[in-house]
N, C-alpha and C positions, 0 to 999 in steps of 0.2 A: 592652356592652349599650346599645342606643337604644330609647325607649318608639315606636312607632307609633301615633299618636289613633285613625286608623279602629280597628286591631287592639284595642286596648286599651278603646276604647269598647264594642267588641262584645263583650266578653270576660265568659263566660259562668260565672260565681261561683258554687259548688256551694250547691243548696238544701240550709239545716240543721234539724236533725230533733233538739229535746231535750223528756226527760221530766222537766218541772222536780217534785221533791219535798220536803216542806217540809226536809229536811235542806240542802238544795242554799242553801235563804234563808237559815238561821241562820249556814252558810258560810261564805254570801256577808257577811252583817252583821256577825259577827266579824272577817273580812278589814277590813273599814273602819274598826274597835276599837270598835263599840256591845260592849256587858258590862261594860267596863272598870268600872263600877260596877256592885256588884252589886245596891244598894238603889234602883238609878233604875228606876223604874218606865217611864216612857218608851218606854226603851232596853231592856226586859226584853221588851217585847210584840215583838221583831222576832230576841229569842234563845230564845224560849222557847214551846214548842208549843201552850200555850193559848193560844188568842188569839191566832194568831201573826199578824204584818201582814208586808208583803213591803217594802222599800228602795223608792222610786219609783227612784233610780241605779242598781239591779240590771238593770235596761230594757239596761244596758250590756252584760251580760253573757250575754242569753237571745238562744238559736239562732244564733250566733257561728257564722261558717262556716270560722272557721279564719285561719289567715297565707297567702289566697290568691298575696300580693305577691311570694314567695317562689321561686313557680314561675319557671324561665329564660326560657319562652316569652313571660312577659311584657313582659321589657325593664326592667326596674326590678333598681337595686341595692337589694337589700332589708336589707343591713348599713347604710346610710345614711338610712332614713324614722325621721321623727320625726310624733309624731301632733301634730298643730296643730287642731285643734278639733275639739268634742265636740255635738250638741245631744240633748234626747230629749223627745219626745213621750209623754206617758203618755193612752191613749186612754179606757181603765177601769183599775179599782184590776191592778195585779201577782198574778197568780194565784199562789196556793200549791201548786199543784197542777196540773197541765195537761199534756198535749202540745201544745208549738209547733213552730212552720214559722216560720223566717227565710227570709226573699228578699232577697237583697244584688244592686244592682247601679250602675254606674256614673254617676253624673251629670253629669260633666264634666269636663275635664283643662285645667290654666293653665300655660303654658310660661311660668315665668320669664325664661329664656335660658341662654344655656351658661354652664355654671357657678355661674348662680343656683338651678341645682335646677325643680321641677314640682309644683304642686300635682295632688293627685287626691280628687275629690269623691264619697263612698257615701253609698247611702241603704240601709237595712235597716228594711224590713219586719216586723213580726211578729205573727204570727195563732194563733188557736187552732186548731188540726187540726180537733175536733170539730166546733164553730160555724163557722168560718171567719171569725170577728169581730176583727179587731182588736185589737190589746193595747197596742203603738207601735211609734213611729214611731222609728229612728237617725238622724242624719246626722254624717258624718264626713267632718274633711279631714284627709288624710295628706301631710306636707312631703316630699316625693322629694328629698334635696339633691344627689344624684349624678343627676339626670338630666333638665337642663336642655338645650333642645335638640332640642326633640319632633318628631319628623316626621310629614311627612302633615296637620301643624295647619289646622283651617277660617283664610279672614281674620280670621274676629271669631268670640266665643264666644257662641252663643245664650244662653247662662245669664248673669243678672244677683244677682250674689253681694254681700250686703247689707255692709255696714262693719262694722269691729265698734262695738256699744253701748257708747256712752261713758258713765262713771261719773258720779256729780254731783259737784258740787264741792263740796260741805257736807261736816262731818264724816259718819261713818257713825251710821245708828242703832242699831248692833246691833255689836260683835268680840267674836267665840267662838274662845275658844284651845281645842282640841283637842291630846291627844297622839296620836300616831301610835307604835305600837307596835313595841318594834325586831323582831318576827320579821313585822310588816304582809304582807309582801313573799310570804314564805313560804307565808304563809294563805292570801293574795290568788289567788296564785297557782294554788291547787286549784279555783277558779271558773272557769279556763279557760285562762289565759294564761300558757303554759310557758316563754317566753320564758330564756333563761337568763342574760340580762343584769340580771334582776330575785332570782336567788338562789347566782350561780356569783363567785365573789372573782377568779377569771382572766377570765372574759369580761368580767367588767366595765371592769379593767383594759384589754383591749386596746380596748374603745370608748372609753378616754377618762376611764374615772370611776374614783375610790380606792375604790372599795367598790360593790355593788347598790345601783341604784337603787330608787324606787318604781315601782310601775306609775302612769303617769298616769291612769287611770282609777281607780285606788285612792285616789288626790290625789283624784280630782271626786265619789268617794264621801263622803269626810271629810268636803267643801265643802258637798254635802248634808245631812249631817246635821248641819250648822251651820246651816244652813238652818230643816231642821225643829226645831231645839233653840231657834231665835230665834223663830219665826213660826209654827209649828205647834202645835206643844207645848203652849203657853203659850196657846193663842187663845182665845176668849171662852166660859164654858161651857154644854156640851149640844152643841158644834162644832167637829168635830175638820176640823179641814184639812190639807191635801196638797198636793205639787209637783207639779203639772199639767205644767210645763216646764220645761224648765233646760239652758243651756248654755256656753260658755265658752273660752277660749284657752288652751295649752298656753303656758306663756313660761318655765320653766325646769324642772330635775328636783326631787327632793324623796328623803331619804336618810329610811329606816327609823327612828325612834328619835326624829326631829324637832317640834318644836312645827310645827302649821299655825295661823296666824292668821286668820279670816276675817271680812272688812268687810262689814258688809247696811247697803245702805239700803233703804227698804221704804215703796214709794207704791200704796195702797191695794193689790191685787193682784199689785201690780206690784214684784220684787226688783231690786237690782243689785248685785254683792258682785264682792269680788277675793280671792284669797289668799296668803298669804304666809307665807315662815319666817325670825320676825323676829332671831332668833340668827343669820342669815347675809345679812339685810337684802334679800330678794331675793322676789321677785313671783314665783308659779310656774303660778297662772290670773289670766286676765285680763277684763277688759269681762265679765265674768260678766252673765248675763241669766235669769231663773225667774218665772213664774208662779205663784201656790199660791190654791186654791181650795178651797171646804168637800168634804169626801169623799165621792164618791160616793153612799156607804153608809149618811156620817152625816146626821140629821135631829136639827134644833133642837128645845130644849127644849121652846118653844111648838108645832111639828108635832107631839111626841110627849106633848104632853097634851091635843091637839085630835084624836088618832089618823089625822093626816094619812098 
């Protein structure tokens, strides 16, 4: 199998159709281990039906069109992609409740060369069926490593794909050790992604790995609510704030059952975090980059006694 650019550019990614219901959130937020305490309040508003709030990382998971990669027509060895970045726009707060429309389509393709594999660039879409408004934005790069060697490639690629954000070099302001739960994987898994390298002891094996992985998206779930457990949570009161953005490098896998370590430094609105599993000394997001802003929803003390 060889990828063709023209073909593959045009390549037309099936619009997805979900009814998110508040069952589908709490799912989702226990796949990423929020409950794990039962007296944290916090982490109770995102398992529990009053009050329920939505993950801003959930963005990962709504109107998923599927493992289109998978199809032969496309030219991609699909037993060989590794997801190498993640970003997510959050446009308004995460509905509890809604029908969404995903639109996934191609943004771009980077021939490595033979041998070194091909990047491939998505954007997803995602809107309310009924308003037609916006919810966010995905963007994703997918590492092809079996499929270096692109035919049909332009001279040069009109897309201008930014570096990744470098860390600072001070200590961090903020390491939130998290567990990660040994059946993560299993949980996670009911959110969308069937994948059987993430719950099967023989698949995993033949890709390579002594046991199921994590899902990497279940990784940059964790990494978020490290996020909000350092800078949200805790913020000034009458002012609840939220991940406006967030995104981040895939740089190794993460096993079920593991500490995740994660680094924030935090300049004014502005995050930058990495994470890690420091029992195996090994970095598994990187250049990490978030936004976080007051919520939507919420108003300050001072607005809500001036009845702004």
């Amino acid at each position: 199998m060889t990828i063709d650019y023209r073909k593959l550019m045009h390549w037309k990614i099936p619009i997805a159709r979900q009814h998110v219901r508040p069952q589908d959130c709490i799912l989702y937020a226990l796949g990423v281990g929020l409950g794990a305490d039962p007296l944290d309040r916090d982490q109770l508003h995102y398992v529990y039906e009053e009050g329920l709030r939505v993950l801003p990382t959930m963005a990962t998971v709504l109107a998923y069109p599927g493992f289109w990669m998978k199809m032969p027509d496309t030219g991609i060895d699909w037993t060989r992609v590794v997801h190498a970045e993640q970003q997510v726009i959050v446009h308004k707060p995460l509905p509890v409740c809604a029908r969404l429309i995903g639109d996934t389509r191609i943004v771009d393709i980077v021939d490595k060369g033979p041998d070194k594999g091909a990047l491939i660039y998505q954007e997803r879409v995602v809107t309310e069926e009924d308003s037609g408004e916006p919810v966010c934005t995905l963007r994703m790069t997918t590492m092809c490593r079996g499929d270096g060697g692109v035919q049909n490639m332009p001279a040069a690629s009109v897309h201008m794909h930014p570096a990744p954000t470098p860390l600072p070099e001070r200590p961090a302001d903020f390491c939130i050790d998290l567990p990660i739960l040994s059946q993560a994987a299993l949980i996670y898994r009911l959110s969308g992604d069937g994948n059987p390298l993430h719950a099967d002891p023989e698949v995993a094996l033949r890709a390579g790995f002594p046991r199921p992985i994590l899902h990497g998206l279940c990784t940059f779930g964790v990494a978020g609510h490290a996020l909000l457990k350092a800078l949200c949570w805790s913020s000034e009161a009458g002012r609840r704030m939220d991940i406006r953005s967030i995104g981040a490098r895939f740089s190794a896998p993460v096993y079920p059952g593991e500490i995740l370590r994660t680094e924030i430094w935090h300049d004014g609105n502005q995050v930058a975090f990495r994470s890690s599993v420091p029992q195996r000394g090994v970095v598994v997001l990187n250049n990490g980059a978030a936004v976080i802003a007051p919520h939507a929803e919420t108003k300050t003390r001072k607005e809500v006694l001036h009845g702004a």
